[in-house]
Residue frames as qw, qx, qy, qz and C-alpha x, y, z in Angstrom:
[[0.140, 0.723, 0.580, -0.348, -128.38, -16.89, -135.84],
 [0.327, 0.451, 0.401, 0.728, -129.43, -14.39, -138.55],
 [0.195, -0.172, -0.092, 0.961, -129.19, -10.99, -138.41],
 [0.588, 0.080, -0.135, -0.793, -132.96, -9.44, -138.06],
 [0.661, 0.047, -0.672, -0.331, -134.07, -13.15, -137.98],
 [0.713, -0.511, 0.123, -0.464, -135.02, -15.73, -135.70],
 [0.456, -0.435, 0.776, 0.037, -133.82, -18.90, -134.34],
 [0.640, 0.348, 0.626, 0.278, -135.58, -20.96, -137.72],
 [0.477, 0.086, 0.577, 0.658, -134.18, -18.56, -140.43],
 [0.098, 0.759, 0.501, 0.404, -137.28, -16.25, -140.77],
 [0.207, 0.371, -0.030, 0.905, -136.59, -12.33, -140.99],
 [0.099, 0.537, 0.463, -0.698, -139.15, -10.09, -138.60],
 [0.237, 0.912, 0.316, 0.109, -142.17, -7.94, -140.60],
 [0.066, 0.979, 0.036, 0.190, -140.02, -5.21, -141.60],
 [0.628, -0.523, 0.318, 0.482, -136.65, -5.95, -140.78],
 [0.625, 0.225, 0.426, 0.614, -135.59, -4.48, -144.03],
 [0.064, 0.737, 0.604, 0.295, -137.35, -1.50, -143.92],
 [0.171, 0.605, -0.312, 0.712, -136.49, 2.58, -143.56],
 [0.478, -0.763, 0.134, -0.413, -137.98, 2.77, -139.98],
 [0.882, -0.112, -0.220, 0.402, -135.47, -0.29, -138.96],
 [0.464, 0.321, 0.012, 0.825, -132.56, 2.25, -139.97],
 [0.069, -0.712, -0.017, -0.699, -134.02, 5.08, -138.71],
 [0.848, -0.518, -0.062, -0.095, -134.44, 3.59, -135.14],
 [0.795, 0.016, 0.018, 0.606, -130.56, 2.76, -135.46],
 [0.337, 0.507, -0.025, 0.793, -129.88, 6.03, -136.41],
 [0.415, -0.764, 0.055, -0.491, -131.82, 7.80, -133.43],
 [0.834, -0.553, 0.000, -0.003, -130.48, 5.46, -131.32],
 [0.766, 0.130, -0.062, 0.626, -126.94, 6.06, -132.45],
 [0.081, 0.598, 0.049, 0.796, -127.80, 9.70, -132.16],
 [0.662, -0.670, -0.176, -0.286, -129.04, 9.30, -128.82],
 [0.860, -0.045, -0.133, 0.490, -125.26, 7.50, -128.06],
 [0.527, 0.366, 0.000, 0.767, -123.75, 10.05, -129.44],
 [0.335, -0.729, -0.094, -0.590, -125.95, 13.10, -127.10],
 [0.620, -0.755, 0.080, -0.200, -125.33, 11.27, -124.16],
 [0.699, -0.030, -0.032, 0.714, -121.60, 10.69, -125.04],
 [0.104, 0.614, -0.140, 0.770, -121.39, 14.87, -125.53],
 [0.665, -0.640, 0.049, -0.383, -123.97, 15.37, -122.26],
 [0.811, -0.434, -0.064, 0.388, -121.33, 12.26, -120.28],
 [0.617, 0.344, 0.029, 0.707, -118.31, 14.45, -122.11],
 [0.123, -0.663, -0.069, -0.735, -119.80, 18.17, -121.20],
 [0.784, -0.603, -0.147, 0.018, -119.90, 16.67, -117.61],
 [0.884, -0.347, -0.029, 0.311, -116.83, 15.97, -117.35],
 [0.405, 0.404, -0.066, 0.817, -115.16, 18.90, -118.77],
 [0.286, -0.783, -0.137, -0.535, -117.30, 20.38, -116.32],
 [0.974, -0.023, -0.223, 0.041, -115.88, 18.18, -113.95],
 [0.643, 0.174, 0.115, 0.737, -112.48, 18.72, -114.86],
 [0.113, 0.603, -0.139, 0.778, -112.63, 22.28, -115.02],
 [0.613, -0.691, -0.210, -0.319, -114.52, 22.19, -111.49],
 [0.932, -0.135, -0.119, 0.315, -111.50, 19.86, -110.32],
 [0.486, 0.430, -0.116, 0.752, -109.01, 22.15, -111.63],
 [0.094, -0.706, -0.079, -0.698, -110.53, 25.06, -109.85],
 [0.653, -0.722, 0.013, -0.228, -110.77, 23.53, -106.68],
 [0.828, -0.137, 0.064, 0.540, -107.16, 21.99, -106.80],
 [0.319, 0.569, 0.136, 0.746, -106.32, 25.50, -107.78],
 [0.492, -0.707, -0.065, -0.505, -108.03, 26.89, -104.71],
 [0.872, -0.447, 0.039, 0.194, -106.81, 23.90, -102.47],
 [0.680, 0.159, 0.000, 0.716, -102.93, 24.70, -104.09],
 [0.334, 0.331, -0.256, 0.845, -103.43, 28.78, -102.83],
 [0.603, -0.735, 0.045, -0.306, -105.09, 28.02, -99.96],
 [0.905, -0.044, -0.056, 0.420, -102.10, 25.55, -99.46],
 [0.463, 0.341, -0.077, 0.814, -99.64, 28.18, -100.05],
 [0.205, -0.667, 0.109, -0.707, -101.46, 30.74, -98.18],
 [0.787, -0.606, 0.034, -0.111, -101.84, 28.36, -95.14],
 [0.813, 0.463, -0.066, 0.347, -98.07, 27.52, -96.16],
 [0.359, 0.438, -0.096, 0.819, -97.09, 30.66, -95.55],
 [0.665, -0.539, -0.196, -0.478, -98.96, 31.37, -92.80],
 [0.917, -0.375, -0.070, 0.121, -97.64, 28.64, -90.99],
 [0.760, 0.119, -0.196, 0.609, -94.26, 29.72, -91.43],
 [0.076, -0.693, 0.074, -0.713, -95.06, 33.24, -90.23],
 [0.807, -0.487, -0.076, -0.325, -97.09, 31.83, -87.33],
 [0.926, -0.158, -0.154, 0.307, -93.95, 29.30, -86.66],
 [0.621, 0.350, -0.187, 0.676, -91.52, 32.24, -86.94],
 [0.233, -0.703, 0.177, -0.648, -93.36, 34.37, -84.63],
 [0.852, -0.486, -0.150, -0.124, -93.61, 31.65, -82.20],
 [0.783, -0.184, -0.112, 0.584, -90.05, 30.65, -82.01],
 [0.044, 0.622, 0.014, 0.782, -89.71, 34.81, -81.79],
 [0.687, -0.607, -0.002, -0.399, -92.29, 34.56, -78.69],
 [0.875, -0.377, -0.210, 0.219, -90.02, 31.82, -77.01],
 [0.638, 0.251, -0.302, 0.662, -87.11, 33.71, -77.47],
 [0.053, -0.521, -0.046, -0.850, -88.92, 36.39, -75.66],
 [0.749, -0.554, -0.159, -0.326, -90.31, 34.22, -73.18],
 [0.844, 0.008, -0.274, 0.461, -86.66, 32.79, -72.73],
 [0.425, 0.325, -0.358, 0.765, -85.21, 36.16, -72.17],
 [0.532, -0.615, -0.237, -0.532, -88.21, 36.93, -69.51],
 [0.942, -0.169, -0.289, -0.027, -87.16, 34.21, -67.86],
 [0.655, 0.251, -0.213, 0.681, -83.78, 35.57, -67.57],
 [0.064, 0.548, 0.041, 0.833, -84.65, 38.52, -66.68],
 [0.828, -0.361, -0.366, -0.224, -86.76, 36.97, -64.04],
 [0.914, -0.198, -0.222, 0.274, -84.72, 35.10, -62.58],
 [0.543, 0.137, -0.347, 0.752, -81.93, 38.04, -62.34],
 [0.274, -0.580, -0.059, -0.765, -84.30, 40.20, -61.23],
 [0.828, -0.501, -0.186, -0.172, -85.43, 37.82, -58.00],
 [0.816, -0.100, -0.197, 0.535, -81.75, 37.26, -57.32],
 [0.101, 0.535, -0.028, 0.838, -81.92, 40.81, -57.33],
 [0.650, -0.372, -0.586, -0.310, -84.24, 40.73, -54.88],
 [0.879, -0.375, -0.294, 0.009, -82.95, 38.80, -52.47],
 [0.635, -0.136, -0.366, 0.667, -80.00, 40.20, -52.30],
 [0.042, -0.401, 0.186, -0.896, -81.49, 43.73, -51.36],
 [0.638, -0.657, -0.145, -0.375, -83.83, 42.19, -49.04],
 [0.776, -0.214, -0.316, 0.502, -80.51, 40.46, -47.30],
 [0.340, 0.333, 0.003, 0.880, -78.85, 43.95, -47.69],
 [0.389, -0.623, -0.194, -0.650, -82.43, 45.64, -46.36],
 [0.834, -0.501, -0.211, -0.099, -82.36, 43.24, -43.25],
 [0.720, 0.212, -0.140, 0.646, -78.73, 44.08, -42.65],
 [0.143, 0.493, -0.012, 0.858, -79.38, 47.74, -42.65],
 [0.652, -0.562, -0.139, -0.489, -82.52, 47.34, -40.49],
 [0.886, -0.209, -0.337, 0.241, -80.26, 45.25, -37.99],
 [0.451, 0.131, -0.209, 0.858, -77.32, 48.01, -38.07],
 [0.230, -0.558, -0.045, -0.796, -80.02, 50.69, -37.51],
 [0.724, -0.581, -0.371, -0.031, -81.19, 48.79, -34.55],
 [0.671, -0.317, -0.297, 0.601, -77.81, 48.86, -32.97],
 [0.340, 0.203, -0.057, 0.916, -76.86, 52.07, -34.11],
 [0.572, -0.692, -0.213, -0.386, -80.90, 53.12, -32.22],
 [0.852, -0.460, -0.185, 0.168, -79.28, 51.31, -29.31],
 [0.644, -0.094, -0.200, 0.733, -75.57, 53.02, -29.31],
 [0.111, -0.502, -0.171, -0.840, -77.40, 56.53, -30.08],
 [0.590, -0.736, -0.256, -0.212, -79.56, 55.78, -27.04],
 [0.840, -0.256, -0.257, 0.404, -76.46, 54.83, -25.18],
 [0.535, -0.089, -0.140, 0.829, -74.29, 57.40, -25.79],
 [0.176, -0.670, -0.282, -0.664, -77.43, 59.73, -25.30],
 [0.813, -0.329, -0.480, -0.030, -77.35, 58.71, -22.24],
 [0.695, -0.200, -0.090, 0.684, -73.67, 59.18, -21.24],
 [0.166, 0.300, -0.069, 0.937, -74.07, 62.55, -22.42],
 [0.305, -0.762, -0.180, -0.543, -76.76, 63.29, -20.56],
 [0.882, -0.360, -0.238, 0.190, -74.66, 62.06, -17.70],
 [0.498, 0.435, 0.086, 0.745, -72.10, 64.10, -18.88],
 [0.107, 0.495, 0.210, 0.836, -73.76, 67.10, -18.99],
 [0.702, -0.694, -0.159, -0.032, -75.75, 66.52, -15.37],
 [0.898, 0.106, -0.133, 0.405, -71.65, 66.48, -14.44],
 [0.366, 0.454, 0.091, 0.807, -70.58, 69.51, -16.45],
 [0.462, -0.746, -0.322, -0.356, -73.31, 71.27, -14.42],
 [0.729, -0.593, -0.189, 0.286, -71.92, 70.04, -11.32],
 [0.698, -0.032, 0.098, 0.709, -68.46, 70.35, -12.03],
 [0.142, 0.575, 0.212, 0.777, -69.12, 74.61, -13.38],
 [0.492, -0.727, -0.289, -0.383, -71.20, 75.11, -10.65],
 [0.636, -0.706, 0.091, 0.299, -68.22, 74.12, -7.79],
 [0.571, 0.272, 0.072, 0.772, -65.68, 75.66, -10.18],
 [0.150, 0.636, 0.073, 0.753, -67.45, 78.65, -9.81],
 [0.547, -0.826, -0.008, -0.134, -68.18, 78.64, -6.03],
 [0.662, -0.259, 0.091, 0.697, -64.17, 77.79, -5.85],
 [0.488, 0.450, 0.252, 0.704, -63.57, 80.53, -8.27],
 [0.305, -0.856, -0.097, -0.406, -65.74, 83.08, -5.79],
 [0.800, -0.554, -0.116, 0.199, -64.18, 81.50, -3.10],
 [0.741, -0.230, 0.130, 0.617, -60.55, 82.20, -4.58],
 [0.310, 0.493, 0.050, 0.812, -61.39, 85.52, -5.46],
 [0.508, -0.788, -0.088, -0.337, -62.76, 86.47, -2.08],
 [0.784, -0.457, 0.137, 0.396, -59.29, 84.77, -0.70],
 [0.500, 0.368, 0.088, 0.779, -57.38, 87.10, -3.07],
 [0.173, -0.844, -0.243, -0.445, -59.39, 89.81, -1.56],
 [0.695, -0.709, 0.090, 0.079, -58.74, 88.83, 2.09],
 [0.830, 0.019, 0.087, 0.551, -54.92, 88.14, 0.64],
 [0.410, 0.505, 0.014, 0.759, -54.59, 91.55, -0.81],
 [0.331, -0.873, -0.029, -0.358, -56.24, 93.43, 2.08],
 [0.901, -0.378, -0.018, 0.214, -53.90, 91.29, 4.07],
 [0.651, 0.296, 0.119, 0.688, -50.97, 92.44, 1.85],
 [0.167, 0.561, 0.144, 0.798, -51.97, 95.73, 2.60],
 [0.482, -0.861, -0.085, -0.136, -52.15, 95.92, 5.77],
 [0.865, -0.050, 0.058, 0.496, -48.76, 93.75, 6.26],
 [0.457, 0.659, 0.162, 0.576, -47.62, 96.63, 3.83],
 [0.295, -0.830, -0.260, -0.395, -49.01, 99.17, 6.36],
 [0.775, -0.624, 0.032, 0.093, -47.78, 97.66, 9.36],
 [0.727, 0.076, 0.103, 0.675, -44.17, 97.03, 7.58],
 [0.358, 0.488, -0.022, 0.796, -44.07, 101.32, 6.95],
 [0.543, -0.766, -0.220, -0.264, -45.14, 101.95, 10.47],
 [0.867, -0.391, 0.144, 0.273, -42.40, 99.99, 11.69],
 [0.621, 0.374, 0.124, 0.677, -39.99, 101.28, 9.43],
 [0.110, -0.867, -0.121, -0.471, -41.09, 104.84, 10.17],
 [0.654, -0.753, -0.006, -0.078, -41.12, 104.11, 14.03],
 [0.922, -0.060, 0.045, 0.380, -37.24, 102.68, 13.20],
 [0.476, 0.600, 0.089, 0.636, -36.40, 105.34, 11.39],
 [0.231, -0.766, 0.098, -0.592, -37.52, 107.96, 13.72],
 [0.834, -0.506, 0.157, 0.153, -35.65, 105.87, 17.22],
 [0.765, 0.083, 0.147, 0.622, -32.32, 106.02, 15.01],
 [0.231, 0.669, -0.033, 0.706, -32.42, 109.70, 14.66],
 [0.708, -0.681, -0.180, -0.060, -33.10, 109.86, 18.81],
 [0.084, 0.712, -0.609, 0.339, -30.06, 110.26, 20.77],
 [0.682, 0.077, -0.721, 0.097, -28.74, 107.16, 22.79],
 [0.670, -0.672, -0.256, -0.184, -29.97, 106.37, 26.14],
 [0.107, 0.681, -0.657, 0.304, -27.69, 107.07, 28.66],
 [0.482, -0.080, -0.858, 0.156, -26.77, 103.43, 30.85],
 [0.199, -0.100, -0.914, 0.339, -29.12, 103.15, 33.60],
 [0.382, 0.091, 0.214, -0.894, -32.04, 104.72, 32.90],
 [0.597, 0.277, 0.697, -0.285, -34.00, 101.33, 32.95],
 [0.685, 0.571, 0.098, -0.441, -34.57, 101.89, 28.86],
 [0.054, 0.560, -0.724, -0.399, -31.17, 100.19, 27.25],
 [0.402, 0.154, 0.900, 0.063, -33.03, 96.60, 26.81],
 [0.579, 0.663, 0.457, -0.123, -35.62, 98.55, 24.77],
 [0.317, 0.767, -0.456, -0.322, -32.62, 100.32, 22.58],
 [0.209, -0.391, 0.832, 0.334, -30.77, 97.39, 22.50],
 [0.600, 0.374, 0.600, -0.375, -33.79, 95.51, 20.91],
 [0.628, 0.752, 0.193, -0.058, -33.56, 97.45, 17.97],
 [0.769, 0.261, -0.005, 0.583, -29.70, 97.33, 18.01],
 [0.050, 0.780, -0.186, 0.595, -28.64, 100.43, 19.76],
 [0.716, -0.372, -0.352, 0.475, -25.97, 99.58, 23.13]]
């Protein structure tokens, strides 16, 4: 087939002619407009691209980092939740063993309520006793100073009676001796005078 021509050999009106060519040209110049206009996209494109892969690369890093903060505080937080735990746990064993220790005391205080009553008890028994026991000390004590009394007046008469008799002895020994048969020698001899 010929160029400009048909399928039997004959050219078109004007296939030779400037407006042919010009048509070509506009229409190459069109090409060429919407090759810049497809081109100017795509640098637009492209730069758009860039910018968001720029964005997405330091949001990346910034969630990056982030996450590694976030991950270091966390495994920070467990350790903190670990030593709680500990702490916890010695603390309840704490606990338990002052509430044994509490129930212990509260057990000893009972008894020691109960021997305190007891030996409140005995002393007041005691001391009902002491009472007694002071109370006939001191009637003995009156008693055995009212027998000292009666002991010394006794003594002093005894005393009395003992230098009476002496006296009375004394004076018969200075007497002159009875002559025999005047009925009195049994009462000289008495006192040793025959």
């Amino acid at each position: 087939m010929h160029p400009y021509g048909t399928a039997y050999g004959f050219a078109p009106a004007g296939a030779n002619l400037q407006l042919d060519q010009s048509m070509r040209l506009s229409s190459e110049l069109k090409a060429e407009e919407d090759f810049l206009a497809a081109r100017r996209d795509l640098c637009a494109n492209l730069s758009q691209a860039e910018k968001s892969e720029a964005d997405a690369a330091q949001n990346l890093a910034i969630c990056q980092q982030n996450h590694a903060v976030r991950t270091a505080e966390a495994q920070e937080q467990a350790r903190r939740a670990a030593e709680a735990e500990r702490i916890h746990a010695a603390a309840m064993e704490e606990l338990r063993l002052r509430e044994a220790h509490a129930q212990q005391l509260a057990y000893a205080a009972q008894e020691a309520k109960a021997m305190f009553d007891r030996a409140e008890a005995v002393f007041k028994q005691a001391e009902a006793a002491r009472a007694q026991e002071v109370a006939a000390a001191q009637k003995a004590a009156e008693t055995a100073r009212s027998a000292e009394a009666q002991f010394a007046q006794s003594h002093n008469v005894e005393a009395g009676t003992a230098s009476t008799l002496g006296h009375l002895q004394q004076t018969l020994s200075t007497l002159p001796a009875i002559a025999p048969g005047y009925g009195h020698a049994a009462y000289a001899g008495s006192y040793g005078y025959y």
